[in-house]
C-alpha positions, -999 to 999 in steps of 0.1 A, spaced: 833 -829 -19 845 -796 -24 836 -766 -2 812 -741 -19 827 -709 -12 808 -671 -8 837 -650 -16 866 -647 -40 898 -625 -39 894 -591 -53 912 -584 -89 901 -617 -107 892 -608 -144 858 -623 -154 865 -613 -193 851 -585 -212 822 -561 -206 808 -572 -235 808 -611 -226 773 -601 -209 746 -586 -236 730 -551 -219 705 -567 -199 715 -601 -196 734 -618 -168 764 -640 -172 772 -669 -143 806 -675 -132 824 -705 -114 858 -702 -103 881 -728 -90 901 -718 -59 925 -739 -33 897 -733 -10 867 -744 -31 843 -737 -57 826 -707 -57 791 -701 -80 782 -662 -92 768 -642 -116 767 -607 -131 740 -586 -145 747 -557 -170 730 -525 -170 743 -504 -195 777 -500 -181 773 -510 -152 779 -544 -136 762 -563 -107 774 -591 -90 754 -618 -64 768 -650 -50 744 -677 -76 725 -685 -38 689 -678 -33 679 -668 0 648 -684 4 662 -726 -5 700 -720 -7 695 -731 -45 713 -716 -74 689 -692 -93 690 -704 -123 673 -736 -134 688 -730 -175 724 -715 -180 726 -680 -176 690 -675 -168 689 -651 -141 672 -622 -156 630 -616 -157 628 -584 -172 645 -554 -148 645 -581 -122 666 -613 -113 647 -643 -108 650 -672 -90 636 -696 -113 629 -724 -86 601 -705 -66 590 -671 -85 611 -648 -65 624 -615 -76 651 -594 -66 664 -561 -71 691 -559 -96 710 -532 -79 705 -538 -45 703 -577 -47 668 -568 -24 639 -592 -22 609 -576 -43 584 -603 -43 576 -639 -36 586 -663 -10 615 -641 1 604 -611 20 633 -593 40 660 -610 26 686 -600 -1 708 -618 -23 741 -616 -11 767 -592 -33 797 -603 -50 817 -570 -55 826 -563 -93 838 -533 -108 845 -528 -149 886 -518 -154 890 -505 -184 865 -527 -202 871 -560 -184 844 -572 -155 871 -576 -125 862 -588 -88 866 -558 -63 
């Protein structure tokens, strides 16, 4: 079985800003030596936010449908209601109080979604 991994390197592209529709959220699996590791990213605008795909509450993915991590200006664990700052990855409601999702660092260079 292969490990499921938290991190990855910094500098990794992801592919184009606009791969993710403003408002939308895009998951991500990459293949390392180490393991796999399961993300996503949420666009605002032009910004980019990036959470290890790992609710707090079960240790489930979020997302029950592909790419379905977005509930209006909230993600959403699809599994058990809860909802979670976009920015801040912060638990806003349901079975999840005091917890946060936990960040994958992403930055946009020059118009690609790269890990930082």
């Amino acid at each position: 079985m292969t490990e499921r991994l938290i991190a990855t390197p910094a500098g990794i592209a992801l592919g184009p800003l606009d791969l993710i529709a403003d408002g939308a959220a895009r998951g991500f699996v990459i293949e390392m030596r180490a393991g796999r590791f399961h993300g996503f990213v949420v666009r605002r605008g032009d910004a980019v936010y990036g959470y290890v795909d790992r609710c707090p509450h079960m240790g489930l993915p979020l997302a029950q449908k592909l790419d379905d991590y977005v509930a209006g200006d909230m993600i959403a664990c699809s599994w058990h209601g809860a909802v979670f700052d976009t920015a801040s990855g912060k638990c806003r409601g349901g079975p999840c109080p005091g917890t946060a999702l936990t960040p994958w660092p992403v930055t946009i260079r020059d118009g690609t979604i790269v890990t930082a």
